[in-house]
C-alpha positions as CSV (number, residue, x, y, z in Angstrom):
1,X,15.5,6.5,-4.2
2,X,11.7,7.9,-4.2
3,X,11.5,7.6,-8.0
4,X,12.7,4.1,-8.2
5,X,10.4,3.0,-5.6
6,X,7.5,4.4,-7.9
7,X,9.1,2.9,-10.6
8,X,9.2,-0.5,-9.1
9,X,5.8,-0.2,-8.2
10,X,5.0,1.3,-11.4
11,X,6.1,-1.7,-13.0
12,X,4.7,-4.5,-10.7
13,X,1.3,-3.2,-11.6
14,X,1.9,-2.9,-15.5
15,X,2.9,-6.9,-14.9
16,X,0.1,-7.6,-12.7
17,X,-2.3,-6.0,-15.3
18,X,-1.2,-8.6,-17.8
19,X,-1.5,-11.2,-15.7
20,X,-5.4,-10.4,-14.9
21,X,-6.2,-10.2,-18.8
22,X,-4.2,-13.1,-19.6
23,X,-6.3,-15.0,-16.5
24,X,-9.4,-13.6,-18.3
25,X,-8.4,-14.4,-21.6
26,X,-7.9,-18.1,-20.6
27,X,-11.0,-18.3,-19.0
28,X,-12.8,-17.1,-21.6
29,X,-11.4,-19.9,-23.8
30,X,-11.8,-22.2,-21.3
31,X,-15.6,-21.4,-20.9
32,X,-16.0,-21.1,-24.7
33,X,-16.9,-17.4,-24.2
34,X,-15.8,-14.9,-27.1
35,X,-12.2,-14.0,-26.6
36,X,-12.3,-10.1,-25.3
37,X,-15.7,-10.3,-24.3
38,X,-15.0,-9.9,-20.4
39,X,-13.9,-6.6,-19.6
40,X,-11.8,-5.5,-16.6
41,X,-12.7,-3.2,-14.0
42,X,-10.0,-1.9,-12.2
43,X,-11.2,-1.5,-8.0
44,X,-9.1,1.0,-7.1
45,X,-10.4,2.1,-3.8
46,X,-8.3,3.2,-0.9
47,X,-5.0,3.8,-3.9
48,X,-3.3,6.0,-4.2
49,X,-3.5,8.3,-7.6
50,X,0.1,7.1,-8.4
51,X,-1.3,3.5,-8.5
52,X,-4.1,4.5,-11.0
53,X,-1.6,6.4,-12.9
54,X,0.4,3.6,-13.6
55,X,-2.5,1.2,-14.4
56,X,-3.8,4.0,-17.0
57,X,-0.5,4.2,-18.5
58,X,-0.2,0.6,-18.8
59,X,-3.1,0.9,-20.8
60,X,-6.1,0.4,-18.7
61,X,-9.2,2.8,-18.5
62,X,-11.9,2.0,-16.1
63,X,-11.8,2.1,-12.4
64,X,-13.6,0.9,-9.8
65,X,-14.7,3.2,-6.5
66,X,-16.9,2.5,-3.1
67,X,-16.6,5.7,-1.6
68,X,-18.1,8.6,-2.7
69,X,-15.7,11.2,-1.6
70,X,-12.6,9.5,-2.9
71,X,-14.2,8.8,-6.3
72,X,-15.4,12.5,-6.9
73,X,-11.4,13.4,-5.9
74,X,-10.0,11.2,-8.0
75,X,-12.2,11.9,-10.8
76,X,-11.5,15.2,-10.3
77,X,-7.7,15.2,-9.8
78,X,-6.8,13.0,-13.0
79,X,-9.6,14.8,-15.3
80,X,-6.7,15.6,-17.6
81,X,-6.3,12.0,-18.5
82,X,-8.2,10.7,-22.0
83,X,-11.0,8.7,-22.1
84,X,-10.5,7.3,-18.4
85,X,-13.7,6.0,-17.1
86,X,-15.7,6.2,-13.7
87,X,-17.2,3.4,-12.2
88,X,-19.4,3.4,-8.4
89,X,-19.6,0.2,-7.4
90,X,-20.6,0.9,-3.8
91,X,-23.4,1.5,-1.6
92,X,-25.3,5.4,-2.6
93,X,-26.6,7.6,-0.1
94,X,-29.0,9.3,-0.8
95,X,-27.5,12.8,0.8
96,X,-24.4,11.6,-2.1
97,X,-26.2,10.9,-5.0
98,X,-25.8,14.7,-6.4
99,X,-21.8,13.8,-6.4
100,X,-21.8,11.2,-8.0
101,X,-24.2,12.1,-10.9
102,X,-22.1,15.1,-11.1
103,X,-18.7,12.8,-11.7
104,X,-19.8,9.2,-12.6
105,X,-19.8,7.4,-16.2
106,X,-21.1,4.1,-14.6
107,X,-23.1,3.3,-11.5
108,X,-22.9,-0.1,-11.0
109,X,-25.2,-0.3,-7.4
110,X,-28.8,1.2,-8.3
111,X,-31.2,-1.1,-5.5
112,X,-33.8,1.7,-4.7
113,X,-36.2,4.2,-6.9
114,X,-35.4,6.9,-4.7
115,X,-31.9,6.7,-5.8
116,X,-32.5,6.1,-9.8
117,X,-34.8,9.7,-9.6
118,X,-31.9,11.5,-7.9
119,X,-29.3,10.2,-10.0
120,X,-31.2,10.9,-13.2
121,X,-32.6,14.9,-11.5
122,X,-29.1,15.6,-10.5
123,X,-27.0,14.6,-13.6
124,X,-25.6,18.4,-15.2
125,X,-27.1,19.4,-18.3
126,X,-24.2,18.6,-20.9
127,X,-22.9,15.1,-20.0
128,X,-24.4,12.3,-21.0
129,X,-26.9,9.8,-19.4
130,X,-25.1,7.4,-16.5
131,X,-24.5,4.1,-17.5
132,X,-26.4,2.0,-14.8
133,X,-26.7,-1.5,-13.5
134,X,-29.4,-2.7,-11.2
135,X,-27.8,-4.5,-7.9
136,X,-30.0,-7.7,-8.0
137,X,-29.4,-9.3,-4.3
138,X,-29.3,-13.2,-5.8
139,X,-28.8,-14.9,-2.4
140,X,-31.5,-13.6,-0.4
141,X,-28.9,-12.0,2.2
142,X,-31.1,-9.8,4.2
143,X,-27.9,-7.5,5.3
144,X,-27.3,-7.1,1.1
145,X,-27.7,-4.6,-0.9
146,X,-29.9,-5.5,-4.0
147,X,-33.7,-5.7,-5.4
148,X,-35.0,-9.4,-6.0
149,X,-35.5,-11.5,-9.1
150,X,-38.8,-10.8,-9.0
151,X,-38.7,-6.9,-8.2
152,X,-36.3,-6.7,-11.3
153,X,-39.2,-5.5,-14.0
154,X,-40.4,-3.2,-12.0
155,X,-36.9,-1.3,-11.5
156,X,-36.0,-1.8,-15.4
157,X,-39.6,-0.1,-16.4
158,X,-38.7,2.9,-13.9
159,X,-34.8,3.5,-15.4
160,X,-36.3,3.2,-18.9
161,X,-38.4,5.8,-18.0
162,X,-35.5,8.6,-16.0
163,X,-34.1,10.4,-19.2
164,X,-30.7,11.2,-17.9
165,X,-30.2,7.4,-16.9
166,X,-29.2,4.6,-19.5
167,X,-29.8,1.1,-18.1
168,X,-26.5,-1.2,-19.0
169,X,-26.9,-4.7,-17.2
170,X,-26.9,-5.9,-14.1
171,X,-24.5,-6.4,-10.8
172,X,-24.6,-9.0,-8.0
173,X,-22.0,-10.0,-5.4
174,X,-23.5,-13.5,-4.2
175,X,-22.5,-14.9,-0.5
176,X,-18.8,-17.1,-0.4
177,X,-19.6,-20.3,-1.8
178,X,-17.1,-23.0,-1.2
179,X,-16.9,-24.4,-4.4
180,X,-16.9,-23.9,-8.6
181,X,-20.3,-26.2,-8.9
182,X,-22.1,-24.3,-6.0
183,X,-21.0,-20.3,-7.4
184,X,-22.1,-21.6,-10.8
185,X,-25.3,-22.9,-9.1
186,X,-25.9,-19.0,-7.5
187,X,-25.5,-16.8,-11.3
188,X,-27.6,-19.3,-12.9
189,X,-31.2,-17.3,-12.1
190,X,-29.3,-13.9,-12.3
191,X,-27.6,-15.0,-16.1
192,X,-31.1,-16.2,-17.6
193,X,-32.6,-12.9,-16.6
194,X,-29.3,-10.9,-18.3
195,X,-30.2,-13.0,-21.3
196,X,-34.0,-12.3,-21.3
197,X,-33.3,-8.4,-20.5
198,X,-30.5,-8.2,-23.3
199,X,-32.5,-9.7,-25.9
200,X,-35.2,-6.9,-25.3
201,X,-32.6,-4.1,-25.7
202,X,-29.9,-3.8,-27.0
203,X,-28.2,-1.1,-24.8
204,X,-28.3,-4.0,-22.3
205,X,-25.0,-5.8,-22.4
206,X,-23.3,-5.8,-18.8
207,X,-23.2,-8.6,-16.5
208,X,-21.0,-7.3,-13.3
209,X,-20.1,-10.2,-11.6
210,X,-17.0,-11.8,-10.6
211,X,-14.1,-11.3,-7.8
212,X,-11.2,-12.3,-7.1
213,X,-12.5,-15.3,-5.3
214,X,-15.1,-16.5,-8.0
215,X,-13.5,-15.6,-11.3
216,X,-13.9,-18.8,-12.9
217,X,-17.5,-19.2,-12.1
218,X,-18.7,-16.1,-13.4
219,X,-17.4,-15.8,-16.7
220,X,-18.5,-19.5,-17.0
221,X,-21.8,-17.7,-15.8
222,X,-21.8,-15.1,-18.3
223,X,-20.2,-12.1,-16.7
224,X,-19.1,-9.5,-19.3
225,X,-17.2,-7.1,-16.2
226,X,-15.5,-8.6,-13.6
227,X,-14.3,-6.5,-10.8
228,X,-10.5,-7.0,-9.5
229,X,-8.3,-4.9,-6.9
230,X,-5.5,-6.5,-5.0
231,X,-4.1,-8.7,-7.6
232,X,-3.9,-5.3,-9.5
233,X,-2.4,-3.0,-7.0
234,X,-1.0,-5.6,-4.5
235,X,-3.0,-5.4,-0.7
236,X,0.2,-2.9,0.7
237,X,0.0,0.4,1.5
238,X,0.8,2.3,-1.2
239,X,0.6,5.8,0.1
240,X,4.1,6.1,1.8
């Protein structure tokens, strides 16, 4: 009984995979974006490895993780599994940056200079540089996470400079919004800088915006990585 019930699930997130990249995939066309050129990042936090197995063997490869402790366990417990990739999305600490330079491919949520010189001092010899985004805070929420606009050279010239870092792009999550026209209105500042930064290097080519409840607007917006969870693994419990 057990197996089936892992098989069911199994096969309701294989099915809810293609759905996701078949939404993408329409947007795209519908925003006259290059077909492919939004990838999917899985948010996998709080599931289960079973979940993340099934995604991966449904032919997905990045994954999404806030906490630091679950993403160095996962990381760890499904090393054996080819060319999966590592993505921190969350808030650092700096008492946890040493884990997750030691286990990260991408950090998606570098706000501070403190936390760029760890990440680069505590990344092992051997593996390469972390593929970073700077967390840009685009509404002005004092409670967010996130450098400003106009704080944003500054932070680039410091990550060009850390030689075990590899500046990517740049992430925002903007405040709700009730509307397409008003999201749209939000990633316009933070798409024109993408732009400007991308055409300066071309390592830069990672917008990391978009959720569940603004998918439209930022791939209209540019996004190149949007970041979905519950319409991949469902919002029950999947650790029973």
């Amino acid at each position: 009984m057990l197996a089936d019930v892992e098989q069911s699930e199994a096969q309701d997130i294989k099915e809810n995979l293609a759905l996701v990249l078949r939404q993408i995939g329409q947007l795209e066309q519908e925003h006259h974006r290059e077909a492919g050129c939004v990838r999917l990042l899985a948010v996998s936090k709080t599931k289960p490895l079973s979940a993340l197995v099934a995604a991966y063997q449904a032919g997905h490869r990045a994954f999404g993780e806030n906490y630091v402790q679950e993403a160095v366990e996962k990381s760890q417990a499904l090393s054996h599994l080819a060319d999966i990739e590592w993505h921190f999305i969350g808030p650092i600490q700096s008492n946890k940056s040493r884990l997750i330079a030691e286990s990260m491919d991408w950090v998606h949520s570098i706000d501070r200079e403190k936390i760029a010189r760890r990440l680069s001092e505590q990344r092992p010899k051997g593996l390469a540089p972390i593929n970073v985004c700077i967390q840009v805070n685009i509404s002005g929420e004092a409670t967010k996470a996130g450098v400003a606009l106009s704080e944003l050279a500054s932070m680039v010239a410091l990550i060009d400079a850390l030689p075990n870092l590899q500046l990517r792009g740049l992430m925002a999550i903007p405040a709700p919004q009730d509307s397409f026209d008003a999201q749209c209105v939000v990633y316009q500042p933070l798409m024109h800088a993408f732009v400007e930064l991308s055409q300066s290097d071309s390592m830069i080519d990672t917008l990391s915006i978009g959720m569940s409840g603004d998918l439209p607007a930022a791939i209209a917006s540019g996004s190149t990585m949007v970041r979905v969870g519950t319409a991949l693994f469902g919002a029950r419990d999947y650790s029973q």
